[in-house]
C-alpha positions in Angstrom: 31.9 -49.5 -1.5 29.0 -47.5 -2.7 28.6 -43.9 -0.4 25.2 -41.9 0.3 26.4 -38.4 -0.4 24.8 -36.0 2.6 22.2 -34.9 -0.7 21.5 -38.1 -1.2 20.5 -38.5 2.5 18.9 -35.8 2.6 16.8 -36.7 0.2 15.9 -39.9 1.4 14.8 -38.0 4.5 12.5 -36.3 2.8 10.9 -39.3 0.6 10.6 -41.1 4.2 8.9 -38.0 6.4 6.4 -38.2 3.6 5.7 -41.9 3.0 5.5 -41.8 7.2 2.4 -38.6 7.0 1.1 -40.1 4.4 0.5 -43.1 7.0 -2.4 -43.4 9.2 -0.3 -45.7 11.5 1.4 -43.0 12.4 1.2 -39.8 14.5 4.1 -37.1 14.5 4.9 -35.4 18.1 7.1 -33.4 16.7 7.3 -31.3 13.7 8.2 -32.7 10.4 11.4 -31.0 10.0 12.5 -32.4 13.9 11.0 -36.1 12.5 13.1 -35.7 8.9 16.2 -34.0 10.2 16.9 -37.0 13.2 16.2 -39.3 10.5 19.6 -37.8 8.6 21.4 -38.1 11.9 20.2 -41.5 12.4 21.1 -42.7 8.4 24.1 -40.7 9.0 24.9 -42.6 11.9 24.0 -45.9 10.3 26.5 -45.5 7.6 29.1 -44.6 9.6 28.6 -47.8 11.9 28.8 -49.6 8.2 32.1 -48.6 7.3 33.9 -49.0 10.7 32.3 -52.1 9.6 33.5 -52.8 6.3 37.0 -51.7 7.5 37.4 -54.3 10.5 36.4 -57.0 8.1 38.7 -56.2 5.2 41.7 -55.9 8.3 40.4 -59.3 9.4 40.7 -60.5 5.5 44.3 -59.0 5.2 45.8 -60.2 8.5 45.1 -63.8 7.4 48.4 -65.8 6.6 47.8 -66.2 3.3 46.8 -63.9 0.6 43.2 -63.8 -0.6 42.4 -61.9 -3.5 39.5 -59.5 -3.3 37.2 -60.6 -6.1 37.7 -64.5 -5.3 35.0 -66.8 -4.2 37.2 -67.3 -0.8 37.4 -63.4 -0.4 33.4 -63.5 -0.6 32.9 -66.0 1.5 35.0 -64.5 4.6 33.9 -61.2 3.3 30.3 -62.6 4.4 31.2 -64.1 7.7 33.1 -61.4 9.0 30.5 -59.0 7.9 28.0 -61.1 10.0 30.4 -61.7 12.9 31.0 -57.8 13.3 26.7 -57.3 13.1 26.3 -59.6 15.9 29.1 -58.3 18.0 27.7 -54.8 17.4 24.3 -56.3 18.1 22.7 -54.9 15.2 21.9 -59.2 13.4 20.9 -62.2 15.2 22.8 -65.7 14.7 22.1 -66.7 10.9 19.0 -69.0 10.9 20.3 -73.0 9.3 17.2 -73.4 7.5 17.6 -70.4 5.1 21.2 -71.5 4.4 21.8 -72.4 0.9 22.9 -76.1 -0.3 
């Protein structure tokens, strides 16, 4: 699993703050350093929430009764529906839509 570093997030923080006072759609309250600085804590957040995530659904893939090899198309495939599962319980992803469903 790829990792922001805290620079990394920082950084982003920084490219965002500007893209958003570069914007005439939108008006800062706040300072920019308040705006760019809850941003981190909110990426930082995000991530966090991610691999909590990520773990729950590998433990869901281990705990099955028989042994699925990370890599295989069966491992991808739960890897996927778990993923989802764990979004919609967290109520971050709506129910997949049927028409944008390959096949």
């Amino acid at each position: 699993m790829m990792r922001l570093s805290r620079e990394k997030i920082v950084r982003l923080s920084h490219q965002i703050t500007d893209v958003l006072v570069a914007s005439d759609e939108v008006e800062f309250i706040d300072d920019r350093d308040t705006i760019r600085q809850q941003i981190v804590q909110i990426m930082t957040a995000m991530l966090r929430d991610e691999e909590k995530i990520e773990l729950e659904v590998r433990k869901r893939i281990t705990s099955q009764k028989k042994e699925i090899l990370e890599g295989s198309e069966e491992w991808d495939v739960l890897h996927r529906k778990y993923y989802q599962d764990e979004l919609r319980r967290l109520g971050i992803a709506s129910a997949p839509d049927d028409r944008h469903r390959p096949g």
